[in-house]
Every structure is written in structure tokens, then in C-alpha cells.
Legacy VTK file of the C-alpha trace (Angstrom):
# vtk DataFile Version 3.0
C-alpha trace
ASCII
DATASET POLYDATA
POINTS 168 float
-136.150 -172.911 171.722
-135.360 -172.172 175.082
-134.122 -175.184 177.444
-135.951 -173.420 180.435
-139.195 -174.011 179.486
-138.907 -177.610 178.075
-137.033 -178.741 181.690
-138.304 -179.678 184.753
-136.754 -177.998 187.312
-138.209 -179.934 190.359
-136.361 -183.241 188.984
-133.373 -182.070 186.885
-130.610 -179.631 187.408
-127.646 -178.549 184.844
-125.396 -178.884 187.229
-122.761 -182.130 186.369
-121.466 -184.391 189.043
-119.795 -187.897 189.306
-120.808 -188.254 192.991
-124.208 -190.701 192.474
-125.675 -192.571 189.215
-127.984 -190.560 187.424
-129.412 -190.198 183.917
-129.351 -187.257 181.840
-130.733 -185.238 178.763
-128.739 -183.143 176.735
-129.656 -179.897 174.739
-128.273 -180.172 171.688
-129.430 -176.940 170.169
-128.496 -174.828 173.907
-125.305 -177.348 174.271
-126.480 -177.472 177.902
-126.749 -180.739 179.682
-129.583 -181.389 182.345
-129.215 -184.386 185.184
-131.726 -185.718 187.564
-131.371 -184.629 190.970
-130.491 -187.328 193.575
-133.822 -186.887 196.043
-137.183 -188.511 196.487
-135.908 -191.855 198.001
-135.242 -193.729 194.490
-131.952 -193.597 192.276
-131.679 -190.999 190.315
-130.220 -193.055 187.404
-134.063 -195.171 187.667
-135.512 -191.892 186.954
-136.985 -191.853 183.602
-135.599 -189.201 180.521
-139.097 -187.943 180.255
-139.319 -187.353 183.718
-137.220 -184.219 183.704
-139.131 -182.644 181.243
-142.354 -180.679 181.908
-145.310 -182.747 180.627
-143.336 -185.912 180.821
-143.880 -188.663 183.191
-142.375 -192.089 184.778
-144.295 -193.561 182.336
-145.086 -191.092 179.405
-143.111 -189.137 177.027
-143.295 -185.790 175.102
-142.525 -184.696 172.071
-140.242 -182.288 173.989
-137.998 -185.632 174.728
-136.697 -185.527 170.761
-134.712 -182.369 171.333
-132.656 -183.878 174.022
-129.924 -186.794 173.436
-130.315 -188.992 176.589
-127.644 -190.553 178.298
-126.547 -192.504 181.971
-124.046 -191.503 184.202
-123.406 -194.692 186.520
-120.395 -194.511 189.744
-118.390 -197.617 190.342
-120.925 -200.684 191.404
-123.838 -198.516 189.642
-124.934 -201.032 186.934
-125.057 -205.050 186.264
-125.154 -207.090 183.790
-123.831 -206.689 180.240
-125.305 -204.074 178.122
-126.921 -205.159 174.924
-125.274 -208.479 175.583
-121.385 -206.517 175.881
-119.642 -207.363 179.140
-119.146 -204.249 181.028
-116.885 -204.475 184.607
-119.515 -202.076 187.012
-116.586 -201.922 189.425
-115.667 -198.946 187.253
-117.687 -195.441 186.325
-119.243 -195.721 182.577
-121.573 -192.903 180.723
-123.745 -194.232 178.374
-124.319 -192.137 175.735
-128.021 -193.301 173.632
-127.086 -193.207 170.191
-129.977 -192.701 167.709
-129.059 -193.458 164.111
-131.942 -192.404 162.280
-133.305 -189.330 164.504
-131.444 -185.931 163.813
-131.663 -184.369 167.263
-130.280 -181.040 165.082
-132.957 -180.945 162.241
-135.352 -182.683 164.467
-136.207 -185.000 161.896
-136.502 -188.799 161.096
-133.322 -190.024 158.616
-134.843 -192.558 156.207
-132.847 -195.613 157.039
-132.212 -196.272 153.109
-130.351 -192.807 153.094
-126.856 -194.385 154.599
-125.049 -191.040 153.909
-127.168 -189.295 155.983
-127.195 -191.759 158.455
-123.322 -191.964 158.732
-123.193 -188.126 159.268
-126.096 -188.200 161.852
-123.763 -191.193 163.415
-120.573 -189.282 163.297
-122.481 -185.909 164.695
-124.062 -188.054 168.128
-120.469 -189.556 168.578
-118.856 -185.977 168.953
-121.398 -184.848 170.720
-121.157 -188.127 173.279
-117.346 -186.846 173.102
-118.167 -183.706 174.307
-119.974 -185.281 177.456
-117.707 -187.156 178.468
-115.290 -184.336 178.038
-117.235 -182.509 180.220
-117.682 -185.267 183.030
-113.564 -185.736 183.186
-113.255 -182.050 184.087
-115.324 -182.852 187.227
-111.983 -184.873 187.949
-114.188 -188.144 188.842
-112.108 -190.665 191.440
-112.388 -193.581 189.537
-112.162 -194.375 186.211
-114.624 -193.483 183.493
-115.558 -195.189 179.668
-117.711 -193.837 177.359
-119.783 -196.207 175.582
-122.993 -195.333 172.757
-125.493 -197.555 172.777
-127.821 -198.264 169.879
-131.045 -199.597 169.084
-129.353 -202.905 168.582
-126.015 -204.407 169.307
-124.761 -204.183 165.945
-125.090 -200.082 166.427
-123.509 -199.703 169.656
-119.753 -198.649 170.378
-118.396 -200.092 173.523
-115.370 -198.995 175.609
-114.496 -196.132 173.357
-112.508 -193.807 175.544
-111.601 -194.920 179.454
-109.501 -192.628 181.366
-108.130 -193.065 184.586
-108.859 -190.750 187.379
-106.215 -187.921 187.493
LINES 1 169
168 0 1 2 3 4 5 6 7 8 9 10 11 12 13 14 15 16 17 18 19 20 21 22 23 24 25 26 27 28 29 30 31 32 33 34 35 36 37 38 39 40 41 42 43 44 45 46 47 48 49 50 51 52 53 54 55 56 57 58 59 60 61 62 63 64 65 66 67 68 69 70 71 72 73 74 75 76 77 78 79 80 81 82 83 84 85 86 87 88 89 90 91 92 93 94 95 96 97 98 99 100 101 102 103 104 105 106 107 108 109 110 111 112 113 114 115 116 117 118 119 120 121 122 123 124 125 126 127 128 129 130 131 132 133 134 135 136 137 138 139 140 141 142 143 144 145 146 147 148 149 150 151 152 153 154 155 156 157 158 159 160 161 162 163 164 165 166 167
């Protein structure tokens, strides 16, 4: 299915950038990632992932929302707190990358929880494909340094500090 109609264009853009805290939806099936655009007086990382898609709302979802793997771009001082109760310094940039066990954003389906082969390989797909974001975000050369973290449903599914680069 084509990205273009799911995405709305008056909130999002696919254009990447590391100069303001955002969120953002990636297509898995286009490999095209989507941001929220920094307007409208509020942060565009408070925006919600359903937001940026046509039908969706601050509040409300869509069904549309299950082909995209959400994640949070945040600049230096752009967060607080720890993160499903990790400690995470904000003085630095992090992208959080959602990670969803049991939901196969490539078959769109559901992953029993009991099938723990499955599971792994759904685990092991969202991890390269939090990779390949990040990937992406260090070619906009960001001037500060970035981590990549995945966070889960619960603590005990979440992968902290995987990869921090300084800036080049």
C-alpha cells in the first residue's frame, strides 16, 4: 500500500532532521520514514503517532497506525526522567525506537506470545530495522551525540544504550 495515502501531509513530512525533538512513524513495507513537522505552537515530539496519519487524531488511532513502527527523535535537553525506570542523561540526543514484540509490522499480524520463535525473529527484525534509523539519522551528521535505545511494552523488553556515537 502506498505511504501517500495513509500520511498526513499537513503534520508529517519524510524529510529527517536532528535540528528539534520530534516523533516519527516509519513505513516498513515503503522503507520510508515520516516525522512531524515542527509548527502549530506545541513540540513536535508531543505530537501524537496517530496524528500524522489521515483519520488519526491527538487522541484516536487508526488501524492505519499498525503499518508504521513509531519512534522519538529527542535533541540534547529534549526529554526527563528515566525511561521505563532506565536512567537516561537528556543532556545528550537519544532516538527511541518502540519495539513491539508480538505485532509483525511485515505480516501485519498479532505473534501469539506462546510462539517464542516467532517472537525472537519479529524481535531481531524491529532491532535492524531501529538500526537502520538510526543509521539514517547519523548521516544527517547531528552535533551532539546520539544513542539508540528500543523500548518495550515493559522494562524487561527494552534495550537501552545500544549504539551512541559521537558527533563527527
Amino acid at each position: 500500500m502506498d505511504s501517500s495515502r495513509s500520511i498526513n501531509k499537513s503534520h508529517c513530512t519524510p524529510k529527517l532532521t536532528c535540528g528539534y525533538a520530534h516523533v516519527g512513524l516509519y513505513d516498513v513495507e515503503a522503507r520510508q520514514p515520516f516525522i512531524a513537522r515542527d509548527r502549530w505552537g506545541s513540540p513536535a515530539s508531543s505530537i501524537s503517532h496517530a496524528r500524522l496519519l489521515k483519520g488519526g487524531s491527538q487522541h484516536g488511532s487508526t488501524a492505519e497506525k499498525d503499518r508504521f513502527l513509531c519512534y522519538w527523535f529527542h535533541t540534547p535537553g529534549g526529554g526527563q526522567g528515566p525511561v521505563q525506570g532506565y536512567p537516561i542523561d537528556w543532556s545528550e540526543g537519544h532516538l527511541m525506537v518502540r519495539l513491539e514484540p508480538s505485532w509483525s509490522y511485515h505480516k501485519l499480524e498479532l505473534i501469539p506470545p506462546t510462539d517464542t520463535r516467532k517472537t525472537e525473529k519479529n524481535i531481531d527484525r524491529q532491532y535492524k530495522l531501529g538500526e537502520l534509523l538510526f543509521e539514517m539519522y547519523m548521516q544527517m551528521r547531528p552535533e551532539f551525540p546520539l544513542s539508540w535505545h528500543m523500548v518495550g511494552p515493559r522494562a524487561a523488553d527494552s534495550m537501552f544504550y545500544i549504539e551512541r556515537r559521537e558527533k563527527p
